[in-house]
N, C-alpha and C positions, 0 to 999 in steps of 0.2 A: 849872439848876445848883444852887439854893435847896434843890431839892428833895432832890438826891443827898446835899449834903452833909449837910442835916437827918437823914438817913435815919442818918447812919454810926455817934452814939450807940448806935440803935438796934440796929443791927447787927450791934454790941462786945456789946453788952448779950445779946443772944441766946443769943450764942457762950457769954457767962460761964454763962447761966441753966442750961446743960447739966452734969453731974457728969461728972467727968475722973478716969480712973482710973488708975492709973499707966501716963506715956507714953514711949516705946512698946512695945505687949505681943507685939507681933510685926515681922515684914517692912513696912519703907513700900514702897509702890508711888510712882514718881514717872515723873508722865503726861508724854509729852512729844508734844503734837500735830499733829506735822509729821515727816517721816520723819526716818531715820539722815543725817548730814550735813550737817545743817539748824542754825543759828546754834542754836537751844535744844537739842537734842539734844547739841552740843559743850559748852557750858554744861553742860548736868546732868551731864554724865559728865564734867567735869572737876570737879565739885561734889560727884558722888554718894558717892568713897569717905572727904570728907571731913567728910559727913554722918554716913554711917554708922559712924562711930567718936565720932563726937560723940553718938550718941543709942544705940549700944550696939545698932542692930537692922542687920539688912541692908537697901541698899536699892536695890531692882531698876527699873534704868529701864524702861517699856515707852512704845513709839513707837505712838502711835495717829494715824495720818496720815489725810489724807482730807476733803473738804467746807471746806476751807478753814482746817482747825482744829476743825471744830465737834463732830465725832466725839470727839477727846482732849477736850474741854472737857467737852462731856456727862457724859464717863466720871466727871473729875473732881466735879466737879459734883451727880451723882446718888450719889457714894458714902456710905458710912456713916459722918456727921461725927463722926468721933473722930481726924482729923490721920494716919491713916496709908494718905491718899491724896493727894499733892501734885500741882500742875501746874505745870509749867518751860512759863510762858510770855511773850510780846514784848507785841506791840500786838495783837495778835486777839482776846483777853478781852474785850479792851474796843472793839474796831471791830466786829464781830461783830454786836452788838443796833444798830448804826450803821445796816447793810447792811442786816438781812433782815430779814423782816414777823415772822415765827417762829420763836423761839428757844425750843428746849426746857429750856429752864431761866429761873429769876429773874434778869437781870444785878445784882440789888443784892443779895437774900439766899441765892440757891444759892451766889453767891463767898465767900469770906473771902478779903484776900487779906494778904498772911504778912509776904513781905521784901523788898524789891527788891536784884536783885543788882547794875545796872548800866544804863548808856545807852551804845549803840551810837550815836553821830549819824549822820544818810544823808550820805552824798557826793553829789552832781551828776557823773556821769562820762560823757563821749560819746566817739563813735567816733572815732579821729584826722581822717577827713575830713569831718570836721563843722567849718565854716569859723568856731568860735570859739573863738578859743584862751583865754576867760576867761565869767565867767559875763553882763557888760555884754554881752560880744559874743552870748551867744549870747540872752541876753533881746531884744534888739537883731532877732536874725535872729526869733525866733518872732514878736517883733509886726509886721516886718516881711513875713511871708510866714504867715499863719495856717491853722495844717492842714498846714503844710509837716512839721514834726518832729513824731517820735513816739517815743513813751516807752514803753518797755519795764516790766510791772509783776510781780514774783514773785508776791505777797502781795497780801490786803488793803491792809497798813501802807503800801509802797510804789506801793500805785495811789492810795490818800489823801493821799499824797504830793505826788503829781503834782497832785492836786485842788489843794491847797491852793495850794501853787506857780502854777498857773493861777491862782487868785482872787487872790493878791497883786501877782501882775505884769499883771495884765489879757492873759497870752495864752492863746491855743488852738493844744491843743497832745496831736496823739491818744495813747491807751494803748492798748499789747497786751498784753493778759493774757498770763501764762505759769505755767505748773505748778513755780514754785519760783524762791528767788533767785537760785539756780544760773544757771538756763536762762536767767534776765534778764540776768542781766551776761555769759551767755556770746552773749546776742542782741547786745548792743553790741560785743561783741569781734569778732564776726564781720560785721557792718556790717549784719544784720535787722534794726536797730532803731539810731536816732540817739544816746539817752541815754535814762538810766537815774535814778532816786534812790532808791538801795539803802545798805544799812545798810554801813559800811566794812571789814567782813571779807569781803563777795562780793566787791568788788575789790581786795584786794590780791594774787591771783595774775598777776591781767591790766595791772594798774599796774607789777609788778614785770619782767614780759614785753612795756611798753609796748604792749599793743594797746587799752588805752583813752585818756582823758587824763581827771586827774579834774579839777573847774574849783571848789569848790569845798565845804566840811567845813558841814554846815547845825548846828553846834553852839555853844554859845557861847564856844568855845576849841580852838585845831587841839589833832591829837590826833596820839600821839606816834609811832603808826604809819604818818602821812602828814604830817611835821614842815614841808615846803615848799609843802600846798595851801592857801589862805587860809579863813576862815571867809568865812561871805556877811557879818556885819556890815565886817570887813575890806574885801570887795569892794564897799561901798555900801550893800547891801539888809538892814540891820539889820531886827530883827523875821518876820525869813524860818527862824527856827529850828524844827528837827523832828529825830526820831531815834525808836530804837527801847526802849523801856524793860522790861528783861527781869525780870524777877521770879517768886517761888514762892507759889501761891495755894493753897487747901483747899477744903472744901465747909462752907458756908455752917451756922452751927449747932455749927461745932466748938468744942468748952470754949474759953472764954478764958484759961487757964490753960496749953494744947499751944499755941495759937497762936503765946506770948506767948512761950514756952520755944524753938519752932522758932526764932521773929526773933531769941534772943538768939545761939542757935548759928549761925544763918545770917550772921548780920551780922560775926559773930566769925572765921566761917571768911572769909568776903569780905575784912575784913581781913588776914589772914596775907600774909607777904610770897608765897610762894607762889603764891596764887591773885590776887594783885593785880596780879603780873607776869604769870603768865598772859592775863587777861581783857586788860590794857594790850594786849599781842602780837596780840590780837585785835581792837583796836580800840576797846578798849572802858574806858569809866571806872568803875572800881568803885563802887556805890553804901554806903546803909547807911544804912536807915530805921528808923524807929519804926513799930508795926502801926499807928498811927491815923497817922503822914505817909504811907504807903502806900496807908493804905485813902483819904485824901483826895483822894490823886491819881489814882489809881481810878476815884471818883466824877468828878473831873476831865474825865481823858480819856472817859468817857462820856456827860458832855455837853457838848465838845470837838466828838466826831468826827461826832456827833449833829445840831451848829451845822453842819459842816463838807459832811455831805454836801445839808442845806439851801441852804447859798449854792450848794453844784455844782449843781445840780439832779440828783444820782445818785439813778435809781430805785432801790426797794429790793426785794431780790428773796425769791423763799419759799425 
């Protein structure tokens, strides 16, 4: 942890040492590493045209799906730092170097990262015949019966999820990966899978349609699109918080000067009533950082998920 955050001086400093010339001179590209539909993909195109009026360029989202994220990151990542290549992304930025032995990129100075838009907190949602009507009961049933439930996982974010869930309750409790959060919450909806902890815009079709029940908001305040689900400190298990933190990053190197201009415009559009209703509707609390509270937490979360897949004992794969 020592180490990440020593680094992020550094870092700022990098970014400045480069000449910035007026920004920007063309088209941004804003990467978005998971297909069309996807919690960051809604995000950026609900952000892009009000980007692109604020910085006087166009800005064309392109979806680079595939490996987990790792494909749109690279992109990101490997381009030519001068800010007019952004990444709309959650928790994979930073779960990514968690997971895999090799990552083709620096996780500390290929990133810069820009603004945060926002926190999704995950839900806990099971399948109605799942015999806990609350999160006691269903902690209750996992330690009770281990290897009985299993857990549906879209993402990275939502299978570390699950990890960490496991480590705090002491239960065992299996995951199935799936190709998306989609697919995850619609595994619970359809009884493939007992429950889920997915970020709270995959279920509010299925909450609205009663075919899940959600048991509890892992945030530290319900949120105002599921105004009757309790938080877990609510339910007892304070310190069980987690969610998705969505933000706009660059490639590493870029002037500190575009960086510094993107946060002011990003944080500015975040706040407008507009996009603040928006992101709410979605589940989501708007954020509104500083480049260096952003970039801390950053370093944070990666060496967080780092700790996190140590206690799991999650191998790490190529």
């Amino acid at each position: 942890m020592k180490t990440y955050i020593t680094l992020i001086l550094g870092v700022l400093a990098t970014a400045g040492a480069v000449n910035a010339a007026d920004y920007p001179e063309r088209n941004v590209i804003a990467v978005v590493p998971f297909g069309a539909g996807s919690s960051n993909d809604v995000i950026a195109r609900r952000m892009g045209p009000h980007l692109a009026k604020a910085l006087g360029q166009q800005v064309i989202i392109e979806n680079r799906p595939g490996a987990d994220g790792r494909i749109g990151i690279e992109v990101m990542a490997k381009a030519v730092p001068d800010g007019h290549t952004l990444l709309f992304s959650g928790g994979a930025v930073a779960l990514i170097p968690a997971l895999r032995k090799h990552v083709p990129w620096d996780p500390l100075r290929s990133i810069q990262p820009v603004a945060e838009l926002g926190t999704i907190p995950y839900v806990i949602a099971v399948n109605p015949n799942v015999p806990a009507p609350n999160v006691a009961a269903f902690i209750k049933l996992a330690l009770a019966q281990p290897g009985r439930l299993n857990g549906s996982a879209g993402d990275n974010s939502s299978e570390m999820s699950i990890a960490l869930l496991r480590i705090k309750t002491g239960t065992r409790m299996e995951i199935i990966p799936y190709k998306g959060t989609g697919y995850a919450a619609l595994a619970v909806a359809t009884g493939e899978a007992d429950f889920a902890v997915l970020d709270a815009s995959a279920w509010l079709p299925y909450l609205r349609a009663k075919r899940v029940r959600a048991l509890a908001v892992m945030g530290e305040k319900r949120i105002a699109a599921m105004p009757d689900v309790p938080t877990m400190r609510e339910a007892g298990y304070a310190g069980h918080e987690s969610g998705a933190q969505f933000g706009i990053f660059t490639t590493g190197g870029t002037p500190l000067k575009t960086v510094q201009r993107l946060n002011t415009e990003i944080n500015r559009i975040v706040a407008t009533p507009e996009i603040t209703k928006s992101f709410i509707g979605i589940g989501m609390e708007p954020g509104g950082m500083t480049v260096d509270a952003f970039t801390k937490r950053y370093f944070a979360d990666l060496a967080q998920w780092k700790d996190v897949v140590g206690q799991a004992k999650i191998p790490m794969t190529d």
